[in-house]
Residue frames as qw, qx, qy, qz and C-alpha x, y, z in Angstrom:
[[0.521, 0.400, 0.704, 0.270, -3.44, 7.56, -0.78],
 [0.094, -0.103, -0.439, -0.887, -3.80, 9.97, -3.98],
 [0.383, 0.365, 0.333, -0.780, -6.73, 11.65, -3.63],
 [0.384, 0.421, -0.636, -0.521, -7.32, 10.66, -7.29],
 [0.347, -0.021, -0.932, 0.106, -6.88, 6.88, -6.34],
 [0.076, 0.407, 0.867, -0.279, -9.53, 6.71, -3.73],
 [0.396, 0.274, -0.301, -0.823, -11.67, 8.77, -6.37],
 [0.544, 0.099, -0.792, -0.259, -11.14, 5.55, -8.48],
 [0.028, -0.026, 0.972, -0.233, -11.31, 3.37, -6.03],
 [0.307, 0.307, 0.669, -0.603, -14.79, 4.53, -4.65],
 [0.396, 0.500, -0.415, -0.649, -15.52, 5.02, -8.50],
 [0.201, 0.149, -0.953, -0.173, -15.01, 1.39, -9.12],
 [0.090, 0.374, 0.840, -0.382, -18.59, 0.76, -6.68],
 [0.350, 0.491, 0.035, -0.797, -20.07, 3.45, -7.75],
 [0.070, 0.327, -0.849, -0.409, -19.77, 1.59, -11.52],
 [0.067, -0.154, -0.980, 0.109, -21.10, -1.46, -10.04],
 [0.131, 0.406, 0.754, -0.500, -24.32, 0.23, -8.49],
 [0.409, 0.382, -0.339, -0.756, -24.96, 1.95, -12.05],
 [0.346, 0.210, -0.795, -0.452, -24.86, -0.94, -13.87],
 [0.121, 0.376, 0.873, -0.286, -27.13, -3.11, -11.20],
 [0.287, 0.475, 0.404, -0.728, -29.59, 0.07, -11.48],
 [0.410, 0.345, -0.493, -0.686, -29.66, -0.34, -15.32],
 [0.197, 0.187, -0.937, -0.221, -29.79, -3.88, -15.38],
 [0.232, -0.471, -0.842, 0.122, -32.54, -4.58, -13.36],
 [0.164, -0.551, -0.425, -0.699, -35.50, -3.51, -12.88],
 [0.665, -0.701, -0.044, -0.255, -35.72, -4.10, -9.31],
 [0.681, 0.378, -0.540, 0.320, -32.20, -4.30, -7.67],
 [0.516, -0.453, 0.623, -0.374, -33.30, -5.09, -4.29],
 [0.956, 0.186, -0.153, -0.170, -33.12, -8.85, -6.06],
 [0.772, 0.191, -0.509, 0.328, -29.86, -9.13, -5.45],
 [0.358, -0.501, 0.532, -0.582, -30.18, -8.62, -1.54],
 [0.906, -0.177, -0.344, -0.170, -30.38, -12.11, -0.38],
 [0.526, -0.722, 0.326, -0.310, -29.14, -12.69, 3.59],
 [0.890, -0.132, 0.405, 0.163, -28.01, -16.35, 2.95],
 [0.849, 0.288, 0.002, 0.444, -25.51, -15.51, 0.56],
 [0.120, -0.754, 0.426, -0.486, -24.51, -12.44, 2.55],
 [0.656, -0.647, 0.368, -0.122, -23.59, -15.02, 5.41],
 [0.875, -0.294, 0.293, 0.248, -21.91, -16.91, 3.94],
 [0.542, 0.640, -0.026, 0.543, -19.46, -14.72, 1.58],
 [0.137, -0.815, 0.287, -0.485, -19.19, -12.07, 4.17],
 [0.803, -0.482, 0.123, -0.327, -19.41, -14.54, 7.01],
 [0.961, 0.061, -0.005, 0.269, -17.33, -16.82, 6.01],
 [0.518, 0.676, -0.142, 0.504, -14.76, -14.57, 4.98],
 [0.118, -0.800, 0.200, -0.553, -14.69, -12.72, 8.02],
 [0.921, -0.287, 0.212, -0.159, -14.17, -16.18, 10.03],
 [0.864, 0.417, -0.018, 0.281, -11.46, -17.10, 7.98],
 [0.479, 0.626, -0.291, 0.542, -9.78, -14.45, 8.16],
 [0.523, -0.649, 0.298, -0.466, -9.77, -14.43, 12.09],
 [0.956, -0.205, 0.194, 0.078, -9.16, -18.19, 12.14],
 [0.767, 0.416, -0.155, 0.464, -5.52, -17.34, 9.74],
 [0.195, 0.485, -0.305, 0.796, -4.77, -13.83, 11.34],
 [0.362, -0.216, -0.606, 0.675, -5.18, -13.09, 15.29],
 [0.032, 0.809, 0.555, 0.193, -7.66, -10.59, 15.90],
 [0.515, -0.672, 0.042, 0.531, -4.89, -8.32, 17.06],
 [0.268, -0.211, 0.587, 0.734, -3.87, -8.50, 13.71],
 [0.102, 0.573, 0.640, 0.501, -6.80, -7.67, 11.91],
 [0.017, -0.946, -0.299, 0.126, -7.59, -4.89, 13.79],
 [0.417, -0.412, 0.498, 0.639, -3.82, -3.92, 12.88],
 [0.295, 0.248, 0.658, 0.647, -4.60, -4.48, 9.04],
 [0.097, 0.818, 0.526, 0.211, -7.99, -2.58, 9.52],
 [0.067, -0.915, 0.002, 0.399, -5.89, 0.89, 10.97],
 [0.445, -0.194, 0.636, 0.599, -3.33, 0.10, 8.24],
 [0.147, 0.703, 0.556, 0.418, -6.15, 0.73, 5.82],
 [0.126, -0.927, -0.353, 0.023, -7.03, 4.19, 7.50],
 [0.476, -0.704, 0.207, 0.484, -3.50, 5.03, 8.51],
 [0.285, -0.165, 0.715, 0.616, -1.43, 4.13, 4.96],
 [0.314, 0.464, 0.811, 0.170, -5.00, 3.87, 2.88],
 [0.098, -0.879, -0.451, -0.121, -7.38, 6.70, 3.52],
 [0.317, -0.916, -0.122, 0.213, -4.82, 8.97, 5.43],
 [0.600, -0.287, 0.323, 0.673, -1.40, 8.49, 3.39],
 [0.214, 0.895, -0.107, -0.377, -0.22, 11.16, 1.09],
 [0.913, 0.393, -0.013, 0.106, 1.60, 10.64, -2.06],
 [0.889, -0.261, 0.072, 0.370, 4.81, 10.04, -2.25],
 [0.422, 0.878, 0.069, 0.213, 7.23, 12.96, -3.22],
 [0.822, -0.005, -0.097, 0.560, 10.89, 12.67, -3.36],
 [0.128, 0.912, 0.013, 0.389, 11.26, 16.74, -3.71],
 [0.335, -0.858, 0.133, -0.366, 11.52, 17.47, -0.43],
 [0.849, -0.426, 0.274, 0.150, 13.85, 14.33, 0.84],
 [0.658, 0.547, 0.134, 0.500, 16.11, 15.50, -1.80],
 [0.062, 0.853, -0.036, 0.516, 16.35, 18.91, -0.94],
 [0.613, -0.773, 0.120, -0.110, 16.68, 17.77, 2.47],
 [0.951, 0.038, 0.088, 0.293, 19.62, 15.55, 1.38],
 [0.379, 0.793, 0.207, 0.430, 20.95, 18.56, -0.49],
 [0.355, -0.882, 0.017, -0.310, 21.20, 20.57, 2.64],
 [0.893, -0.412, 0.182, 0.013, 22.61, 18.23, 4.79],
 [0.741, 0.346, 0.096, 0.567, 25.68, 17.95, 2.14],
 [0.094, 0.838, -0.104, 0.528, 26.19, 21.73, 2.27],
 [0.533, -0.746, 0.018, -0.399, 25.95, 21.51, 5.90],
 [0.904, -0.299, 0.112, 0.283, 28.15, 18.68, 6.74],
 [0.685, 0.408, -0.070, 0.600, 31.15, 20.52, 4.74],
 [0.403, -0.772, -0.353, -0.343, 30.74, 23.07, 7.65],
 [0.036, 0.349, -0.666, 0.659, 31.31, 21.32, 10.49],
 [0.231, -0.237, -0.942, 0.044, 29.97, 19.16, 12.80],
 [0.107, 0.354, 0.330, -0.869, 27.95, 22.51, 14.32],
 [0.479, 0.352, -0.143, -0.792, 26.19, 23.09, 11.23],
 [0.567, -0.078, -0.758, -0.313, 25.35, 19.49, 10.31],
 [0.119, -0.495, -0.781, 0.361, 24.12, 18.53, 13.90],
 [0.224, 0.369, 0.164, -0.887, 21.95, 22.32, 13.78],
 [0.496, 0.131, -0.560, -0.650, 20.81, 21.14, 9.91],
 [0.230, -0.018, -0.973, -0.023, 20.01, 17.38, 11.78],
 [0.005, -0.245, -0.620, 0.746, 17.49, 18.95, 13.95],
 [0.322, 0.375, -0.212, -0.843, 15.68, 20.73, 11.22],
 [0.050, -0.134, 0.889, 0.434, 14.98, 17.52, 9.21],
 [0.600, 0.032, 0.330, -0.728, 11.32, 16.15, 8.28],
 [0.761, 0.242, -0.586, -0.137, 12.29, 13.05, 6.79],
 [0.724, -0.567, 0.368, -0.134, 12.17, 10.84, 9.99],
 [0.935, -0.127, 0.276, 0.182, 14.55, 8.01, 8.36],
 [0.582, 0.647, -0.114, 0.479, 16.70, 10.50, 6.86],
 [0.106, -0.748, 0.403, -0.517, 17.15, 12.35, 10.41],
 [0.784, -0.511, 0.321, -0.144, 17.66, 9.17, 12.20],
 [0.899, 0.265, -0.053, 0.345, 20.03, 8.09, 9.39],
 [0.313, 0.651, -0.301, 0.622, 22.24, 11.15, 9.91],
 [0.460, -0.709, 0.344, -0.410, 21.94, 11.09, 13.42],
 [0.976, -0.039, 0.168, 0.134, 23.70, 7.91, 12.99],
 [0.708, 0.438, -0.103, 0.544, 26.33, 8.72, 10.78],
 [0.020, 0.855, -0.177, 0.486, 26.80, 11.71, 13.45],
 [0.580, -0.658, 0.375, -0.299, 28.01, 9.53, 15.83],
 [0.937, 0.055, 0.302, 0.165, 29.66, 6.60, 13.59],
 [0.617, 0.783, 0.030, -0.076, 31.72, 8.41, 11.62],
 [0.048, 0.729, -0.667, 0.147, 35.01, 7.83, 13.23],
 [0.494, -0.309, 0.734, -0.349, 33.83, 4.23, 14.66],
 [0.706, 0.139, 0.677, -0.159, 32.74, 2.53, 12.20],
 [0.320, -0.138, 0.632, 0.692, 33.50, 1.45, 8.24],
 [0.464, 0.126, -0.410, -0.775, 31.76, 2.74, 5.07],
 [0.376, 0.137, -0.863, -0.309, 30.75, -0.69, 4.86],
 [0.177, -0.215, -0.833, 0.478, 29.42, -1.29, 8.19],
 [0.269, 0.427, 0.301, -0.809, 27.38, 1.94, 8.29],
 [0.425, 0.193, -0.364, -0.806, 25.66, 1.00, 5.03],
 [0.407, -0.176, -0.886, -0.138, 24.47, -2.46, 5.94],
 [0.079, -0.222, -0.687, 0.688, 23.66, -0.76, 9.23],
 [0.391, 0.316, -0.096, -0.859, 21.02, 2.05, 6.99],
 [0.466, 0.168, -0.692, -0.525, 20.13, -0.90, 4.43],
 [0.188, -0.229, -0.932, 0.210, 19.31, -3.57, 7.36],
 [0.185, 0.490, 0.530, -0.667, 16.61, -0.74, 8.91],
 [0.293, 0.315, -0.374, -0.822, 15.71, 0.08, 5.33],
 [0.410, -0.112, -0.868, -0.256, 14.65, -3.75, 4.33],
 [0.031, -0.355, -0.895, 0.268, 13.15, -4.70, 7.49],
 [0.396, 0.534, 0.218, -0.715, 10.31, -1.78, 7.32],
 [0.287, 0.412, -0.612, -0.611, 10.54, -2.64, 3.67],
 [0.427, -0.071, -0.897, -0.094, 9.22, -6.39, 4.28],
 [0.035, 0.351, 0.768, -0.535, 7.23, -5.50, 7.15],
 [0.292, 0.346, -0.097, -0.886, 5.30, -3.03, 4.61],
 [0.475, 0.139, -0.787, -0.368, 5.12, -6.17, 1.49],
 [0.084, -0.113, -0.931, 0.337, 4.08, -8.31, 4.77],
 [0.141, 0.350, 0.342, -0.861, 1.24, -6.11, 5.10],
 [0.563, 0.249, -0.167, -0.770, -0.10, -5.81, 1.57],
 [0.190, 0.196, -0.956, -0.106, 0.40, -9.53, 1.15],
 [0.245, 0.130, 0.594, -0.755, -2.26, -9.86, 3.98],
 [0.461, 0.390, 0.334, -0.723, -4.52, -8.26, 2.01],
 [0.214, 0.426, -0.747, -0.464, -3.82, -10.64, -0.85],
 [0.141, 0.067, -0.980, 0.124, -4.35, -13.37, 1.18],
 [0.427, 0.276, 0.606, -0.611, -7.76, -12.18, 2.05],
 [0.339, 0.392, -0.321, -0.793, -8.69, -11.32, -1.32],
 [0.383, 0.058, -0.893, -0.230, -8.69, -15.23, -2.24],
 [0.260, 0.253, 0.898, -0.249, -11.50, -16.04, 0.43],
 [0.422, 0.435, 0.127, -0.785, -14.56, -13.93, -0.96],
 [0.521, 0.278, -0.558, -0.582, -14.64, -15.68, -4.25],
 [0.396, 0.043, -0.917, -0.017, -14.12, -19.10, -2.93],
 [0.323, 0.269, 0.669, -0.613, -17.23, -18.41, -0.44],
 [0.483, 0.509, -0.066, -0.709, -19.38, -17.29, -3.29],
 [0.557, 0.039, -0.773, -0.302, -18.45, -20.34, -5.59],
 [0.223, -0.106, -0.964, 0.100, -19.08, -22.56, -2.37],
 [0.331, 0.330, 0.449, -0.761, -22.33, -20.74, -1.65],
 [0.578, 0.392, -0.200, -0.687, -23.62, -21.06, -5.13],
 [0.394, 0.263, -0.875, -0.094, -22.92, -24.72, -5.23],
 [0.102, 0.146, 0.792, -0.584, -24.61, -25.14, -2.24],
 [0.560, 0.396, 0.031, -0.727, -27.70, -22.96, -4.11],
 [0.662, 0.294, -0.462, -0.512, -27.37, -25.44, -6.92],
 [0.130, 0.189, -0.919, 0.322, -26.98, -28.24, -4.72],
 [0.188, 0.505, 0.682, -0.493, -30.63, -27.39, -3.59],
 [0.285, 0.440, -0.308, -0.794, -31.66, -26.52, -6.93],
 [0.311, 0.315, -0.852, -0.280, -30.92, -29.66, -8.51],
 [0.151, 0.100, 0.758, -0.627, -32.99, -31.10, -5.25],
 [0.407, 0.452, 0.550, -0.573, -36.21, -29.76, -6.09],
 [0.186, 0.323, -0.467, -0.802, -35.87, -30.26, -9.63],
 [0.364, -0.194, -0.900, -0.141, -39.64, -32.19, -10.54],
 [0.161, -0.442, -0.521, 0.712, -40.61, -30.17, -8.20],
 [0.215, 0.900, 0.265, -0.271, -42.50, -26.58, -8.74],
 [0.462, 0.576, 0.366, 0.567, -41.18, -25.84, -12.55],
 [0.040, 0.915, 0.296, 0.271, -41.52, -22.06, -11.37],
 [0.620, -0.760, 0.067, 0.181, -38.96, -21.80, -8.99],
 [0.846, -0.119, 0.174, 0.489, -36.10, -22.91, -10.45],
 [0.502, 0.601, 0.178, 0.596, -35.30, -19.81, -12.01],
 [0.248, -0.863, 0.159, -0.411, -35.59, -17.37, -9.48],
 [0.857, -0.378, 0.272, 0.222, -33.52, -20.42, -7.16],
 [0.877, 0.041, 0.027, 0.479, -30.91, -20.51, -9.38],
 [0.050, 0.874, 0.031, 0.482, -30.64, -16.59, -9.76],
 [0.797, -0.585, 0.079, -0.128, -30.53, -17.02, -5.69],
 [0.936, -0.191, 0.192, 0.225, -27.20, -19.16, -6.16],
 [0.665, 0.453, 0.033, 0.593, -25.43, -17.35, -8.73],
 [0.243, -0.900, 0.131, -0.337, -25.93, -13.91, -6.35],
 [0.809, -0.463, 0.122, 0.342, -23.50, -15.97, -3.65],
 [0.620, 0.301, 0.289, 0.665, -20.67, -15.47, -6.68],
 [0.080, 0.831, 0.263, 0.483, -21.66, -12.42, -7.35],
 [0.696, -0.696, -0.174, 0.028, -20.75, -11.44, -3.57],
 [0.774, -0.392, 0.257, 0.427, -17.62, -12.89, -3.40],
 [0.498, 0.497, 0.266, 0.659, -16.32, -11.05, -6.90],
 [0.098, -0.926, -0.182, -0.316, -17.69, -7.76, -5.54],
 [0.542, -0.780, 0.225, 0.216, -15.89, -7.69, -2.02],
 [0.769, -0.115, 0.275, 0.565, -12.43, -8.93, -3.87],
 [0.389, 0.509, 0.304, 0.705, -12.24, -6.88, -7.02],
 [0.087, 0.765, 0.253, 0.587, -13.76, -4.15, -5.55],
 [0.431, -0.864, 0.160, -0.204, -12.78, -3.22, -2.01],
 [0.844, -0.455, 0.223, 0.178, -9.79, -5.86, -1.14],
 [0.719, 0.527, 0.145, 0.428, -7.87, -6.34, -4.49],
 [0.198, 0.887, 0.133, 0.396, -7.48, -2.63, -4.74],
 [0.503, -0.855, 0.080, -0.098, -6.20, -1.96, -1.16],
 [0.950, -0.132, 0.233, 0.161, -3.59, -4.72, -1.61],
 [0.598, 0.583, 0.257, 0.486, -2.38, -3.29, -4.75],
 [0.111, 0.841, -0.134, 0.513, -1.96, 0.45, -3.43],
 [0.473, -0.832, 0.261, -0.123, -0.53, -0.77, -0.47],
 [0.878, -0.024, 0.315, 0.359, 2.16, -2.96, -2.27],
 [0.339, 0.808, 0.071, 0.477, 2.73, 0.15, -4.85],
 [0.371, -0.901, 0.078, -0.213, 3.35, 2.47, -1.22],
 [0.590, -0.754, 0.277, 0.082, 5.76, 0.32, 0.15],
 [0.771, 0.397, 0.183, 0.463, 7.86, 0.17, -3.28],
 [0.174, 0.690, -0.130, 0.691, 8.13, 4.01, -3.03],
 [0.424, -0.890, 0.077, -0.146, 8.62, 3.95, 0.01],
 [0.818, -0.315, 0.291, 0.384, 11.55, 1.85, -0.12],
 [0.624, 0.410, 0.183, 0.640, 13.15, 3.57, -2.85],
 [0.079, -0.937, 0.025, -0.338, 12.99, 6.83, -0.91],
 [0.435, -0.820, 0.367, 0.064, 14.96, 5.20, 1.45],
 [0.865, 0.084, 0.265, 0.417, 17.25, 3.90, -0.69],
 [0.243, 0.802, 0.125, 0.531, 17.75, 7.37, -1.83],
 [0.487, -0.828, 0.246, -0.133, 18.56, 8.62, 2.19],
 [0.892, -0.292, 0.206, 0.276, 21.09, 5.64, 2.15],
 [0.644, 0.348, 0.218, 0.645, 22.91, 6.40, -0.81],
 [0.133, -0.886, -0.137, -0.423, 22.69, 10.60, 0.22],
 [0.795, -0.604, -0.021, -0.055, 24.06, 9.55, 3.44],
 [0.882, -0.208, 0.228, 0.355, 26.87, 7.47, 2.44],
 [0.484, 0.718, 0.187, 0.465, 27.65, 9.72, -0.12],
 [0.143, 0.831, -0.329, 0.426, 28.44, 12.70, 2.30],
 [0.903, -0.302, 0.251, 0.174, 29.84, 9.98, 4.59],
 [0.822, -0.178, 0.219, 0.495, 32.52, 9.91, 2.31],
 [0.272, -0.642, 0.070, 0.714, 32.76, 13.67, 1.73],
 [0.334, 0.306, 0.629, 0.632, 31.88, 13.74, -1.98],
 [0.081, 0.134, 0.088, -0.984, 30.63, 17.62, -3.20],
 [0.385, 0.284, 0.631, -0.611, 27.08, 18.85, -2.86],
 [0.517, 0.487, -0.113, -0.695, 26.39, 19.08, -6.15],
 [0.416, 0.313, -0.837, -0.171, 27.43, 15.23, -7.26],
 [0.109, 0.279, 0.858, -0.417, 25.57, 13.87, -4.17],
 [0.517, 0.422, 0.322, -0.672, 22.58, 15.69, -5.19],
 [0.618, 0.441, -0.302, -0.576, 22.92, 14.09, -8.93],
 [0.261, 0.000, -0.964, 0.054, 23.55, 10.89, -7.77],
 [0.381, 0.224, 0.615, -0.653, 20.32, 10.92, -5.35],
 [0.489, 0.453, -0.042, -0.744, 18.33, 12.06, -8.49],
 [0.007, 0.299, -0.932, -0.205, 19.92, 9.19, -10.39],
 [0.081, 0.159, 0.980, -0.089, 17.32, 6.75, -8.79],
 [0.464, 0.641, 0.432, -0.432, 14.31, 8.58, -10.22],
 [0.463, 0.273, 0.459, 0.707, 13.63, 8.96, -13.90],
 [0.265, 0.162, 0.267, 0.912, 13.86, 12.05, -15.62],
 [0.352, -0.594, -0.543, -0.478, 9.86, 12.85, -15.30],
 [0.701, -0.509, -0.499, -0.006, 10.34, 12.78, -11.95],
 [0.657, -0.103, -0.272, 0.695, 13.06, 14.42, -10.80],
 [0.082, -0.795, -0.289, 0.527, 13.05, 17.98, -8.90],
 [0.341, 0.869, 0.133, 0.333, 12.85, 20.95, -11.47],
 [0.664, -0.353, -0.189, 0.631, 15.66, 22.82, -11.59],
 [0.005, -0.866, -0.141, 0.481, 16.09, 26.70, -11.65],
 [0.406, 0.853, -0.206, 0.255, 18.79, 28.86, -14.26],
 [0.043, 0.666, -0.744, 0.030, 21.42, 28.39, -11.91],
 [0.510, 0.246, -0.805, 0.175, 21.10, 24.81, -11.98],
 [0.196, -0.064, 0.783, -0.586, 19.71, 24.34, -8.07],
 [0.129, -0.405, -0.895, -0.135, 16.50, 22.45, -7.31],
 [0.162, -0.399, -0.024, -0.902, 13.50, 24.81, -7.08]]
């Protein structure tokens, strides 16, 4: 994640615990244990009763791994590497298997290390469904992921409404009752809500989102290796492979380039 982004993110609570501290005068009021069990609780039941518990602890290093520990995304350097690799392949197979070794783009050096061993055995065609099939599936196994956290997102509220119904459910109860209560009871009920907004919007939502964003760019990086690939696959010069690559970024984005024209 952008360092920035989990700024915001943790920025986005922060927010929240301003605005409680302004608003109230006492904002241990909205601590209340029965609508922590059942927002959190629930939720956390739910999501065990949809996903395996294999799989939630899966989603919960996915958060640390891809969340807290990824790094932004920057095409520079799988460019340059692309770059190389062109030069290198016009060589000889000596200096493109020496340049394959070197690589730090793991699905760019396992694409060429394909193409270093298909290139007489197999068609253009073949070898690009072959780069595009390992591209998608990681590509849908990423979207599969943030989805997940989509699908949690929707329990939290819907505890919190069915917690505050419940509150007003036993509001409505004691109403004829002690006149004095009923305010601080319904307060009680509306916290449940309150709950279930918080965890979504503010811790789930967010994750979802940057981890649906991640595995866009990531897929368009490799779509960039594929097309790089195929490109000196079919022997085309280094300096047209490298402006096709660029192609798939816009202008803002692309590597800076020196006076003679090379990426810096």
């Amino acid at each position: 994640m952008n360092p920035v982004t989990l700024i915001m993110y943790l920025g986005s609570f922060v927010v929240f615990l301003i605005t409680v501290v302004l608003t109230f005068s006492n904002p241990m009021v909205l601590i209340d244990f029965k609508s922590m069990l059942i927002t959190v609780g629930g939720t956390v039941m739910t999501v065990l009763a949809c996903f395996s518990p294999a799989k939630v602890i899966s989603l919960l290093k996915i958060f640390m791994s891809r969340m807290l520990g990824g790094k932004v995304m920057k095409y520079d350097g799988t460019i340059n590497e692309i770059v190389e690799l062109a030069k290198a392949s016009r060589k000889g197979k000596a200096a493109f298997d020496a340049n394959v070794k070197n690589l730090q783009n793991p699905f760019l050096k396992e694409a060429a290390e394909i193409l270093y061993w298909a290139e007489s055995d197999i068609s253009d065609v073949e070898l690009r469904e072959l780069l595009e099939l390992r591209a998608s599936n990681i590509y849908k196994v990423y979207m599969e992921d943030a989805n997940m956290f989509k699908t949690i997102a929707k329990f939290p509220p819907a505890f919190g409404l069915m917690g505050t119904t419940i509150g007003m459910i036993a509001l409505l109860q004691n109403i004829g009752g002690d006149s004095s209560s009923l305010g601080a009871n319904m307060a009680i009920a509306l916290i449940t809500t309150l709950y279930g907004l918080v965890l979504s919007n503010i811790f789930v939502v967010p994750v979802a989102e940057n981890l649906q964003k991640s595995a866009k760019e990531d897929k368009l990086m490799r779509d960039i290796v594929v097309e790089g690939i195929m490109l000196i696959h079919a022997g085309k010069p280094t300096q047209y492979v490298e402006e096709k690559v660029v192609s798939y970024l816009l202008p803002s984005e692309r590597p800076k380039k020196d006076n003679a024209g090379k990426a810096a």
